[in-house]
N, C-alpha and C positions, 0 to 999 in steps of 0.2 A: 347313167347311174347317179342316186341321187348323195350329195356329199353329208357323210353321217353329221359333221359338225352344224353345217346348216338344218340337218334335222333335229337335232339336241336343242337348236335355238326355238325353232318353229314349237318342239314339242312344252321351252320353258313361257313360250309368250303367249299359246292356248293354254297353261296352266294359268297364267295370271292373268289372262279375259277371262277365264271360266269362272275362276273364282274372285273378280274384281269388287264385285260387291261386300264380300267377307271383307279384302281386304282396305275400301274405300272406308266402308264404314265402320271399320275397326279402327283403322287409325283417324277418323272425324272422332269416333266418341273418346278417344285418347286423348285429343288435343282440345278439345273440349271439355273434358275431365281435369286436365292441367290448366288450363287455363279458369276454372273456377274453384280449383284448389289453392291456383297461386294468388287468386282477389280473395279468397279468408284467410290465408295465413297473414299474423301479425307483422306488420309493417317494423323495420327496425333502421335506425340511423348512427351511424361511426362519426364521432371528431377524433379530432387528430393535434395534439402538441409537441412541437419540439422543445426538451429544455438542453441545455450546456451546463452540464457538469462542473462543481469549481474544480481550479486546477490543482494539481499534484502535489502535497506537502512534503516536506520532509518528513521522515519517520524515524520517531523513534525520539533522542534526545540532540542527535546530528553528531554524534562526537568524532567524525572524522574532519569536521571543520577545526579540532585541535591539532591535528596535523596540515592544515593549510588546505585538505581537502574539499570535495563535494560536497553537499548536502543529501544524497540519495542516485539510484537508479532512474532513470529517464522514465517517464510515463508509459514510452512505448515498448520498453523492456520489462516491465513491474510485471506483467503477464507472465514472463518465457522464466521465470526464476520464483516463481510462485505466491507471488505479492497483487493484493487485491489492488485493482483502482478503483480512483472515486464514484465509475461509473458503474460496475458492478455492486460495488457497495450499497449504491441507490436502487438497485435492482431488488436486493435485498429487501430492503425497507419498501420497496414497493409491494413487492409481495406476500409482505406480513401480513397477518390477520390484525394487528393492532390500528394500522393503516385504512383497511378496507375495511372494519370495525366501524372505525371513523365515517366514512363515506354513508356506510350502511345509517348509522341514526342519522347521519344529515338530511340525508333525502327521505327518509321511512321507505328503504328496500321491502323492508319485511313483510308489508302493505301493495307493494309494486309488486313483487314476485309470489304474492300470495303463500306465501310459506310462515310456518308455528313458529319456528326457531330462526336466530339470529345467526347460530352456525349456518343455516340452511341459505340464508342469503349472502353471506360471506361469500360462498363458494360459488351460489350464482352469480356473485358480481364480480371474481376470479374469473370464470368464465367468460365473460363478455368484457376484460379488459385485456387486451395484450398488448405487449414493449416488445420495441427493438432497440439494440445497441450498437447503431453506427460505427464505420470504423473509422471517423475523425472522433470520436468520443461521444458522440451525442445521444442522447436519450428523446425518443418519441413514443408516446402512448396515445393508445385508442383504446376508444370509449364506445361502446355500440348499449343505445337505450331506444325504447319505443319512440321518443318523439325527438327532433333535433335538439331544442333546449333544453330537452335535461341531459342528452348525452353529451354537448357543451358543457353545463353544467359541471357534471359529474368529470367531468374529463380535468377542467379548469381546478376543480376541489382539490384532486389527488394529486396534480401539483403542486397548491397550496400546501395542502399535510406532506404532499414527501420533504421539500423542505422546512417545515417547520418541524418534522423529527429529523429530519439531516442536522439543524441546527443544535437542537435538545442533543442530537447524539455527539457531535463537536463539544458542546461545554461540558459534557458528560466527561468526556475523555481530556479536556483540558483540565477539569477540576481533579482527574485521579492523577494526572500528573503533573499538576498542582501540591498534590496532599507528599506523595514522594518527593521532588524538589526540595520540601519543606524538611520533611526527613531529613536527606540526603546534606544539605545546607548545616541542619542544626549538628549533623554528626560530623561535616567536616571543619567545621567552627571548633569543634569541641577537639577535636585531632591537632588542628591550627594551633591551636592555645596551647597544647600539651609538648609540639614541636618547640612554640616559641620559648616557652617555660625553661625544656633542655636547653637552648640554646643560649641560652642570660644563663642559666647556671653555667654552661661552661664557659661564656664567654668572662662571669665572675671569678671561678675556679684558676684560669688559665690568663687572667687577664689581657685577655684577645678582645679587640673593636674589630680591627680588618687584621686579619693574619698575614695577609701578602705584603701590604705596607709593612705591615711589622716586621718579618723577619726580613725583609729589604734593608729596614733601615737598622735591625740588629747586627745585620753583616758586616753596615757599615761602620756600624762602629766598631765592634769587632774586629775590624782589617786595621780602623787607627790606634787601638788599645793596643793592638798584636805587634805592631808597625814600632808605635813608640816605647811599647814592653821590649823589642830587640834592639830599640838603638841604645834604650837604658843598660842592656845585659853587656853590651858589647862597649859602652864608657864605660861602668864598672869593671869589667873585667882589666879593661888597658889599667884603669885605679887601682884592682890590687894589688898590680906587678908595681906599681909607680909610686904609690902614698903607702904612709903608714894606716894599720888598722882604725887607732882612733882617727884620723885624720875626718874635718871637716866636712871637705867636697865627697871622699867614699861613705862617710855616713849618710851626708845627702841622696848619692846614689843608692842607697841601699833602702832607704826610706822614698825612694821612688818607683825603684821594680817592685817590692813589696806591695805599696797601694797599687801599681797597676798590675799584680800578681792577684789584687782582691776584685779589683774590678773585672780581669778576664772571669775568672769563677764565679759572680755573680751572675756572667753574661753567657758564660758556656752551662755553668750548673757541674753537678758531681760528675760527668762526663769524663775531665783532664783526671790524667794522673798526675803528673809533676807537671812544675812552670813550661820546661825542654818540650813537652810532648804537647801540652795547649797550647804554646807559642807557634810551633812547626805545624799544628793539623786544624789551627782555631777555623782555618777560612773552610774547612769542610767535615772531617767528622763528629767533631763535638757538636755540630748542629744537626746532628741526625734525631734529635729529639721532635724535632718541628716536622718531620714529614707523617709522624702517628696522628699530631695534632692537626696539622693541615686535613690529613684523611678523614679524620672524623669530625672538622670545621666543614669539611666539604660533602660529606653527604647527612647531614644538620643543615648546610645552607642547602641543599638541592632538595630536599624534603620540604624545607620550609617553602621555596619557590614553587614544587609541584602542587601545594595543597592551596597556595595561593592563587594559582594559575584555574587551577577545579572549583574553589569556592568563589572564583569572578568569575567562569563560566556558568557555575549553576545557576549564582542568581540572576545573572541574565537573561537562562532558559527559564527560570522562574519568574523573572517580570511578563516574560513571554506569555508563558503558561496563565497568570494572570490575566493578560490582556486578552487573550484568547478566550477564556472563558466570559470575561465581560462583554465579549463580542458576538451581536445581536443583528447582523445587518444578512442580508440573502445570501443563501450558498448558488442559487439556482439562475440564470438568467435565460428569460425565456424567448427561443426566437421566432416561433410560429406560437401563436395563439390560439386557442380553438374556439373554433367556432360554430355556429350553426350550420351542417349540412343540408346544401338545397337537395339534394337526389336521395333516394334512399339507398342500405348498402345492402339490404336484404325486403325480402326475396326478390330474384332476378326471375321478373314472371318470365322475360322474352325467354331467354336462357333455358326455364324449367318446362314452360309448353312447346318448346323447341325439341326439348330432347326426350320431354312422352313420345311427343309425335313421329319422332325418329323410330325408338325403342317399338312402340306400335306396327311402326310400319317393314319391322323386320321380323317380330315377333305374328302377323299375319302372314305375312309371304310366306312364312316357315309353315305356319301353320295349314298355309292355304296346298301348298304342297305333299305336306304328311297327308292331308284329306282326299286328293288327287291320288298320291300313291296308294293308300288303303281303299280308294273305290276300285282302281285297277287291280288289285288282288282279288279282290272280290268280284269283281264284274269276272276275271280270268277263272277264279274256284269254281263259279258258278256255272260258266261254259263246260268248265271238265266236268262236271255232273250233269248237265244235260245232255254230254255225250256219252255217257258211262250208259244212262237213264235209255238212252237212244240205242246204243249197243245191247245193253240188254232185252230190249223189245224182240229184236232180230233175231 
């Protein structure tokens, strides 16, 4: 008994002898069809540049360097926290139409791609250039034109113009924060002056140089005024148990606690109520007058230092800002060059008559099959009718 599988095989390798000429020459004129489709189709060629991106600025005005800190987020974080890098940024500008604008009247696309409009080559030259962005930061771009040296060329252009708008857009953005600095400088100048202004007034007012020396050295004297006011209070007093009233030496003493009864009041102020009470509390309350004045010495001197502190910071970020816009030299440094491609990157004839000739030769098989099965239907209908045709005779 004969093994069905082996007959299934038998009955698929008489289908494709029977019908090998369909499918021989089906797929010859496939592959021959591909192959003189892929020698017309236009020849095209890719270069290739890498540029480096410049590195990572600080943003902004940095003013965490006024607390000792950093100047910014790590380049490799600017991403994860929603802050653009430099190399995106260039992407940008690569992409622009101002850009490839550029490119376009350099070369006369408009003329090369046979197109009316300048929009219309823009777009084809969008088309045929595309970036990637490395993940060490780097930018490469290709360039796909009909012949090597202009897609050299062209490739070489657009790094030229992406940095030279990278640049224009750096002084761009120096000069605006340039023009605030300047603001910013003139307003805190004008604050400075108004600080120092109260301060001479009250340093005039209150006649204060350093307050701290000051009342240091009012203490002191104070403790000797106070010191020699009780040893006065305390001879007179043995005097007026001892001498008579007019007496000489207790006039003396009287004429001594007095003047230093004028000098503690000059020194304490309307403070004391009697000699008794200024004598006993000179070394502490009657100076409670100096701690209003100290507080408000000390947040006058703390104003004047914080605006001092801001107005030698900004013009610094302002020389900065200056210098940066005066600054003219490459953002871009470039570490592959492009060049002339020797092979071309389209069309890939082997590639394209390869895979007619594939497509053909599965697209006959099939076909050569369904034509096999549709004779056998038909060869089988026709038998039942000649036996219907036969039976009826009878």
């Amino acid at each position: 008994m004969p093994d069905p599988q082996q007959t299934h095989l038998l009955d698929y390798l008489y289908v494709l002898i029977r019908w090998r000429r369909l499918i021989i020459m089906g797929t010859l004129l496939a592959a021959v069809g591909a192959a003189g489709i892929s020698l017309m189709l236009p020849e095209r060629f890719t270069a290739r540049t890498i540029l480096l991106p410049p590195a990572e600025e600080p943003k902004g005005l940095g003013l965490s360097l006024l607390a000792g800190g950093g100047s910014g987020l790590p380049a490799s974080l600017a991403g994860l926290v929603g802050m653009s890098t430099p190399s995106e940024r260039l992407l940008t500008i690569l992409d622009s139409r101002t850009l490839l604008g550029m490119a376009v009247d350099r070369f006369e696309l408009m003329r090369l791609y046979s197109v009316p409009h300048r929009e219309y080559a823009i777009e084809l030259l969008s088309e045929n250039v595309e970036h990637e962005l490395g993940r060490d930061g780097s930018l490469s771009i290709e360039t796909t034109a009909p012949t090597p040296e202009l897609a050299a060329d062209i490739t070489t252009t657009l790094a030229t113009y992406l940095d030279s708008l990278n640049r224009v857009h750096r002084r761009r953005q120096a000069t605006f924060m340039r023009y605030f600095l300047e603001q910013r400088v003139r307003v805190t100048r004008q604050e400075l002056a108004g600080t120092a202004s109260q301060m001479r007034s009250f340093q005039q007012e209150h006649a204060v140089v350093d307050i701290e020396a000051q009342t240091q050295a009012a203490v002191e004297v104070v403790k000797g005024v106070v010191q020699e006011l009780t040893l006065r209070q305390v001879e007179l007093g043995v005097a007026s148990r001892s001498l008579a009233q007019d007496h000489p030496e207790r006039l003396r003493l009287n004429l001594e606690v007095a003047e230093l009864e004028g000098q503690l009041g000059s020194l304490v102020g309307d403070m004391s109520v009697d000699v008794a009470s200024a004598a006993s509390t000179a070394l502490g309350p009657p100076l409670r007058q100096l701690p209003d004045l100290m507080h408000e010495y000390a947040e006058l001197s703390l104003a004047l230092r914080v605006q001092e502190e801001i107005l030698g910071f900004l013009t610094g970020k302002l020389e900065e800002s200056k210098y940066r816009e005066a600054l003219d030299t490459p953002t871009l440094q470039v570490l592959d060059r492009a060049t002339p491609p020797k092979t071309r990157s389209a069309p890939k004839r082997a590639m394209l008559t390869l895979a007619c000739t594939a497509g053909a030769l599965v697209l006959t098989t099939l076909l050569a099959f369904m034509l096999e099965s549709w004779q056998r239907q038909r060869e089988a209908q026709e038998g039942r009718m000649s036996a219907i045709r036969e039976a009826w005779k009878r």
